[in-house]
C-alpha positions as CSV (number, residue, x, y, z in Angstrom):
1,X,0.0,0.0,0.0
2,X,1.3,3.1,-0.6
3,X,2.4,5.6,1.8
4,X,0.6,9.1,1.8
5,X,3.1,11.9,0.5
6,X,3.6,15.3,1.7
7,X,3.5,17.8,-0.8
8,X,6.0,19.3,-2.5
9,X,7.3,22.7,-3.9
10,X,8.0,22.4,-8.2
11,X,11.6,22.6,-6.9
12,X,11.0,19.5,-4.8
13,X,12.8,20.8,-2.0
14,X,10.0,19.3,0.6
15,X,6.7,20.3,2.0
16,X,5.8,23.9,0.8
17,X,5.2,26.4,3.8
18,X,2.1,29.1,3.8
19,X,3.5,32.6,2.9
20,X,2.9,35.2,5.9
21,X,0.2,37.3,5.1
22,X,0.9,40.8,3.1
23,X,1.4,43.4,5.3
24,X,-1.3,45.6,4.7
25,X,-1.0,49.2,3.3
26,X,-1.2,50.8,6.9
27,X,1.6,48.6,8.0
28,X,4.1,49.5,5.1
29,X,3.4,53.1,5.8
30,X,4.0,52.6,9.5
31,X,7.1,50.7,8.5
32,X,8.4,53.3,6.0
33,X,8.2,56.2,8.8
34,X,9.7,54.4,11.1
35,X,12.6,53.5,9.0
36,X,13.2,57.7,8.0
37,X,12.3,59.1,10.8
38,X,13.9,56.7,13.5
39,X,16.7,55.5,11.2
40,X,17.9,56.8,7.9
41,X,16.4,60.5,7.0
42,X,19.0,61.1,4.6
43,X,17.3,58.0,2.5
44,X,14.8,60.3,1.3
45,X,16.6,63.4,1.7
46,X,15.2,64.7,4.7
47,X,17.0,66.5,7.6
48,X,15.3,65.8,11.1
49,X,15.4,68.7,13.7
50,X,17.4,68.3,17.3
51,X,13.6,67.0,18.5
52,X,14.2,64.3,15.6
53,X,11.0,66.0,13.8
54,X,10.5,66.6,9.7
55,X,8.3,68.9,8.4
56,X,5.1,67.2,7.4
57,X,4.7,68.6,3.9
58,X,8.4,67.2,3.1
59,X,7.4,64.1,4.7
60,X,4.7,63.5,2.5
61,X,6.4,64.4,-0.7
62,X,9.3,62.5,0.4
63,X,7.2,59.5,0.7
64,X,5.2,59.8,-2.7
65,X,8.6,59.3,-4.1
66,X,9.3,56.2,-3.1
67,X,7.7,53.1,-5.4
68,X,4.1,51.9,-4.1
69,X,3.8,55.1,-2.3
70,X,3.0,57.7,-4.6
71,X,-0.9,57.8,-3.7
72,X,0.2,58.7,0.0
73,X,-1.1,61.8,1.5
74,X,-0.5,64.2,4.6
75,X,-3.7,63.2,5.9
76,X,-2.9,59.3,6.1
77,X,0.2,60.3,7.8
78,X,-1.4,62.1,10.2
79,X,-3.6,60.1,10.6
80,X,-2.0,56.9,11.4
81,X,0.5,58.8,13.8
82,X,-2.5,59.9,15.9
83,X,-4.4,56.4,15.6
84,X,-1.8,54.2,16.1
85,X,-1.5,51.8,19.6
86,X,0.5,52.0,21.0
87,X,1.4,55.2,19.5
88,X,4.9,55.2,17.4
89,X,4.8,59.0,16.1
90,X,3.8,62.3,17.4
91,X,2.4,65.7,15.8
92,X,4.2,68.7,16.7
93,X,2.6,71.5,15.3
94,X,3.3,70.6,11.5
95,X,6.1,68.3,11.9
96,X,6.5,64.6,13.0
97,X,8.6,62.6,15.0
98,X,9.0,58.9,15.8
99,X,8.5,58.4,19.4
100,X,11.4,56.2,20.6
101,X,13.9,53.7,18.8
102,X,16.0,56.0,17.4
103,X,19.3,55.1,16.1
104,X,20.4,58.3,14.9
105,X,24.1,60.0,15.0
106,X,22.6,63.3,16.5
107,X,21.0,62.6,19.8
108,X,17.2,63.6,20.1
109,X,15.9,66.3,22.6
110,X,13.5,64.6,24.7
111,X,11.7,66.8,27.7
112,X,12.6,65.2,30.9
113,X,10.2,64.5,33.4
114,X,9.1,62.6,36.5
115,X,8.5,58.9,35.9
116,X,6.6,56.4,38.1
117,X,8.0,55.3,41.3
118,X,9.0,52.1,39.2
119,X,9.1,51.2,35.1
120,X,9.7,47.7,33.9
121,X,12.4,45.9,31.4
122,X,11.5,42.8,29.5
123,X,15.0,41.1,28.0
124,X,16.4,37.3,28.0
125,X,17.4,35.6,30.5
126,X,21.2,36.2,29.2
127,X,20.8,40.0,29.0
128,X,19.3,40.3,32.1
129,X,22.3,38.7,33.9
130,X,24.2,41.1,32.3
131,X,21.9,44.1,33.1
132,X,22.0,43.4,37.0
133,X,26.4,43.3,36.9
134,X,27.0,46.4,34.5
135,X,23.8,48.4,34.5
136,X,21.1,48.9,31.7
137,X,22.2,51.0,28.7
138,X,20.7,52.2,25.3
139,X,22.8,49.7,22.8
140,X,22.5,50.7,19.6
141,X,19.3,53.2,20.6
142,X,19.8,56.5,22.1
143,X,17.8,55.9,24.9
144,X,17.2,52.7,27.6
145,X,13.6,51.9,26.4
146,X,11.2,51.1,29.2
147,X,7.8,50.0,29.9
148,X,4.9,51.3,32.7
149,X,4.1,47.4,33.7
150,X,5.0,43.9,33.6
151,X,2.4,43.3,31.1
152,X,3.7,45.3,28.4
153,X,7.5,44.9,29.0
154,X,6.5,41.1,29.0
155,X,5.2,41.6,25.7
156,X,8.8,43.4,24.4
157,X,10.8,41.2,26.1
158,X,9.0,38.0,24.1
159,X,10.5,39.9,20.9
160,X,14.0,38.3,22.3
161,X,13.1,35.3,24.1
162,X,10.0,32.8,24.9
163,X,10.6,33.5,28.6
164,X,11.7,36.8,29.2
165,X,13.2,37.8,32.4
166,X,11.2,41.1,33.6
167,X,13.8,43.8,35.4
168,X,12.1,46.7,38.1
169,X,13.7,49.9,37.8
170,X,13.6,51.7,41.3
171,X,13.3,55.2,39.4
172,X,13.4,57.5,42.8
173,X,17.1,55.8,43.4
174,X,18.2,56.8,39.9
175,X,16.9,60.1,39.6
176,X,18.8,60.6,42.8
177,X,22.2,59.0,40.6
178,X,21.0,61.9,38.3
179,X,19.9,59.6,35.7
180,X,16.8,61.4,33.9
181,X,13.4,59.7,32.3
182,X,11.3,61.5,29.2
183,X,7.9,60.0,28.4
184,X,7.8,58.5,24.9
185,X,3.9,57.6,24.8
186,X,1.4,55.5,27.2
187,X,3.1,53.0,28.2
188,X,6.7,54.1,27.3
189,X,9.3,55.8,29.1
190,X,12.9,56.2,27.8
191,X,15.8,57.2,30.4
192,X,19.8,57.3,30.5
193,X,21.9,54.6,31.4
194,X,20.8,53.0,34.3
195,X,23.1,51.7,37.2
196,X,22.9,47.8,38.7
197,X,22.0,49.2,42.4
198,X,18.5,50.8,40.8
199,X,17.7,47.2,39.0
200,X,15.9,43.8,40.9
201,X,14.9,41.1,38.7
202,X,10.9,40.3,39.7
203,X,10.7,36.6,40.3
């Protein structure tokens, strides 16, 4: 009797896989702002200001040039920055600015502020051992990105790992090692480097 058989690709290299789904046309615009205005301005030939924010009229233009973008108008910018959650970008007046991950050479101006009594780090379980010897620092971001609960820095730290190690930041302690927090949306707060004493690892 003959066994059943898998299918196969035409190149008969074994069972063929689904194909993820198409990002959808929201999602590549999300994706594409992200890129210039967290990442690589000069892509498109835009210069960001020290708050990391393009004007939105060159944004839009700059956009339109790019292939499978040229219906793109100010309005869907603005309004997926202000849709958006969580929230990635912010309106200032008529610019825009990606909230947090930037990677840029010139360091963004943030507003500091004060913070909850305690903001949350979700990383592996390698990191994190790290983290409590030498501190928490940005990496290859500006900032130390952190989170307003477990929940959500849960969710970022499953990004890295399938059983994230959740860090507490004592925030009153650092402040007092002059280390200063900006608000970056909801549920995110960026900060400077942080030093081991202000970190405990929740069980």
């Amino acid at each position: 009797m003959e066994r059943d058989r898998k299918p196969h690709d035409r190149q008969g290299r074994g069972p063929s896989r689904p194909r993820p789904p198409r990002p959808s046309a929201e999602e590549r615009l999300s994706r594409l702002l992200a890129f210039v205005l967290r990442h690589h301005p000069e892509e498109v030939g835009l210069t960001l200001d020290e708050q990391g924010a393009a004007d939105l009229d060159e944004l839009t233009r700059a956009v339109q040039a790019r292939p499978g973008f040229q219906d793109v108008t100010r309005e869907q910018i603005e309004r997926l920055a202000t849709a958006q959650v969580p929230p990635r970008f912010e309106i200032l007046g008529g610019r825009i600015r990606a909230r947090y991950g930037h990677t840029l050479q010139e360091r963004i101006r943030f507003e500091p502020a004060d913070p909850p009594d305690a903001l949350f780090h979700g990383t592996t379980p390698q990191i994190a051992e790290q983290v409590l010897t030498d501190g928490l620092e940005p990496g290859g971001r500006q900032y130390v990105h952190l989170s307003v609960d477990t929940p959500a820095a849960r969710d970022v730290g499953r990004r890295h790992s399938p059983e994230p190690v959740i860090l507490s930041i004592d925030t009153v302690s650092a402040r007092k090692a002059g280390v200063r927090f900006y608000p970056a949306g909801p549920a995110v707060w960026l900060s400077d480097s942080i030093p081991p004493e202000c970190i405990t690892r929740l069980p």
